[in-house]
Phi, psi and omega in degrees: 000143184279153192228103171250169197242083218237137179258155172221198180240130165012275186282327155313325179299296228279346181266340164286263204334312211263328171300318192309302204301319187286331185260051189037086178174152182252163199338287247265310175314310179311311175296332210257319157285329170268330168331312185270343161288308149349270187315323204271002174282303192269354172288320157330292191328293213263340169283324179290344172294311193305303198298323171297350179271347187288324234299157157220110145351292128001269182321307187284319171314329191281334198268347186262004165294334193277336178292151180309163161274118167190154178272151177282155196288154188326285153350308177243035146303160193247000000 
């Protein structure tokens, strides 16, 4: 585990104090949960860029040819 010296402004300390307090947790969780929602938002991000340049038109036209012509169930109308 890691140690950091982190400044923040006033009033970001002080709406981090008061959420950590309702949801019971403390300040170092909060940061620490949200950091890693962060990261794991923009690693998504730059993974879903990658996979989309592999992407093939081509392709994908060929596999949505195989679907039936039929109307959709009652449900998934728009």
């Amino acid at each position: 585990m890691s140690t950091i010296s982190l400044r923040l402004p006033e009033s970001l300390h002080k709406q981090a104090r008061e959420l950590a307090k309702k949801e019971h947790v403390s300040i170092n969780q909060l940061i620490t949960t949200a950091l890693a929602e962060k990261l794991s938002a923009l690693l998504t991000s730059e993974y879903l860029e990658e996979r989309a340049k592999r992407g093939s038109r081509r392709k994908f036209e060929r596999v949505l040819a195989k679907v039936r012509d039929r109307e959709p169930a009652e449900g998934d109308r728009l």
